[in-house]
N, C-alpha and C positions, 0 to 999 in steps of 0.2 A: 504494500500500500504506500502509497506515494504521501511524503512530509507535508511539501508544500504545493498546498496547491492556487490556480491560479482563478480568485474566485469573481475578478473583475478585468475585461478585457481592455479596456483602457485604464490608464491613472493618472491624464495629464501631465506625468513628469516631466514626460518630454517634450511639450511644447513650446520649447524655451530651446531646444538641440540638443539636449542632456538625454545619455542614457545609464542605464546601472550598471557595471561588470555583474559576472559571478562574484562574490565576493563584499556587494556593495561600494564599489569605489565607480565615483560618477565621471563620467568621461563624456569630450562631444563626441555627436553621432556619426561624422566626420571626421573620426579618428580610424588611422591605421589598422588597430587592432577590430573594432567594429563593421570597418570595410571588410578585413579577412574573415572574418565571421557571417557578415553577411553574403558574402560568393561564396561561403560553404553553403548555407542557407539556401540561395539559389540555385546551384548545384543537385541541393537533396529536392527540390522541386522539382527540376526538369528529368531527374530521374522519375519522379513520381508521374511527369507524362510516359515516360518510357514505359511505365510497366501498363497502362492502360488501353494499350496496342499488341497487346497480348504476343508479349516478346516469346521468345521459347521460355522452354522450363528451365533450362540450365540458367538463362540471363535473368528470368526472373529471380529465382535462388537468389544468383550474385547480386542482384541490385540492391535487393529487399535486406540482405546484406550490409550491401554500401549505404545505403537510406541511415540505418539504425547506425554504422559506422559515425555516419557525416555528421550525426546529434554529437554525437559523444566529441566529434573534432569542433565542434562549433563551442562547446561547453569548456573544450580545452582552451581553444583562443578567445574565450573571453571573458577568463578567469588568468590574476596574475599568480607567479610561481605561489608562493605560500596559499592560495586556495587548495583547496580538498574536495576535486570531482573527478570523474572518470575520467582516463587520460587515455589518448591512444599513445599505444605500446607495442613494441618487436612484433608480439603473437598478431596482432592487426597485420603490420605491413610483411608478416611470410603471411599470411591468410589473401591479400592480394599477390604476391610472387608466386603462390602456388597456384592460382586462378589462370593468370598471365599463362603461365607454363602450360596449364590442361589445355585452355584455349588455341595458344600457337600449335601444340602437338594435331588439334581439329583443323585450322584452318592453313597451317603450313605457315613457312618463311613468306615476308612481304619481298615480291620480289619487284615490284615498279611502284614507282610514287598512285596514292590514289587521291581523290577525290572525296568531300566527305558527302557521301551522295549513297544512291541508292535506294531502299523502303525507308520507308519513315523510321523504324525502328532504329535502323541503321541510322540515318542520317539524326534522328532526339539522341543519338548516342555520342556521335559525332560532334554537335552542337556543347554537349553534357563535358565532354572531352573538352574542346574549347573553354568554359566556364572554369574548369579543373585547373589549367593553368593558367587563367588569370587570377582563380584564388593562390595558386601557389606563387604566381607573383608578387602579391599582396603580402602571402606570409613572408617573401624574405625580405619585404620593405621592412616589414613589421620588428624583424629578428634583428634589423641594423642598430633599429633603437630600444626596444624595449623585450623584455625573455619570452621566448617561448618553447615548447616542447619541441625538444630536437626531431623527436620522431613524427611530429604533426607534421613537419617538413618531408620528410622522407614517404611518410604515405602518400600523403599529395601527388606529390609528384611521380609515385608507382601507380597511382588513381590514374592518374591519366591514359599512362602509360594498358593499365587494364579496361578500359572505357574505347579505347582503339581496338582493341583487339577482340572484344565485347561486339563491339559496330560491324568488323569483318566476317564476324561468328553469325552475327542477323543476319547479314547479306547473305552468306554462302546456306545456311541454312530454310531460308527463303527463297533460294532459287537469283535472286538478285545481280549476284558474282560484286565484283569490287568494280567502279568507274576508274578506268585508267587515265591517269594525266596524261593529256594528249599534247607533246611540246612541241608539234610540228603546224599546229593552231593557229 
């Protein structure tokens, strides 16, 4: 059962720019660390288009996964070191290494630049991938100035890296194939 709960969905705090960390430490809303939390944020959203397109079963699995992963990285980034919540950790980012790995072993070595195209599925994952690394942009702005969990880094950016190969696995499994970059265009 859950401590706190949230029993009013506004509270005007923030209509002044202010929001709360975990933790209680007030920060603008246009702060660094708020930003990276927010592109995880949107992130587990556009994955939540993803599953609504009745991805495979294997991608479903992983995302539904990723989804409950992203809570937990967003709770990390926007809480400072001394808070006390769920932290992504090692077992997280081998739990994407080993996904990557099944995945490549399915759809084989990429052997020409693609496009991020194809089903929809494909291409919400595609997009989902994109967002992936603009949060992990964010976190290393983030990391220049203020702490953050070295491994929130590290999954990030294996997120991605699994969200591409995720996108390949919809295609091939859909019948779709991979859009090849065509350089002679």
């Amino acid at each position: 059962m859950a401590k706190n709960r949230i029993n009013k969905v506004y509270t005007k705090f923030g209509d002044k720019g202010n929001t709360m960390l975990v933790g209680g430490e007030v920060v603008r809303k246009d702060s660094i660390r708020v930003e990276s939390y927010g592109d995880a944020d949107e992130l587990n959203s556009i994955l939540g288009v993803a599953l609504t397109e009745n991805p495979t079963k294997l991608a479903s699995q992983i995302l539904k996964k990723i989804q409950n992963d992203l809570f937990i990285l967003g709770a990390d980034l926007a809480s400072t070191k001394s808070v006390k919540v769920p932290r992504i950790n090692q077992s997280k980012v081998n739990w994407v290494e080993k996904n990557i790995d099944k995945l490549v072993e399915i759809v084989g070595p990429l052997k020409e630049f693609i496009l991020p195209a194809g089903s929809f599925n494909a291409s919400t994952l595609h997009l989902a991938r994109t967002v992936c690394r603009r949060c992990e942009r964010k976190i290393v702005a983030l990391s220049k100035v203020e702490w953050i969990n070295s491994k929130a880094l590290i999954y990030i950016n294996r997120l991605s890296d699994l969200l591409f190969v995720l996108a390949r696995h919809e295609n091939m499994i859909g019948g779709e194939g991979e859009v090849l970059v065509d350089f002679k265009k």
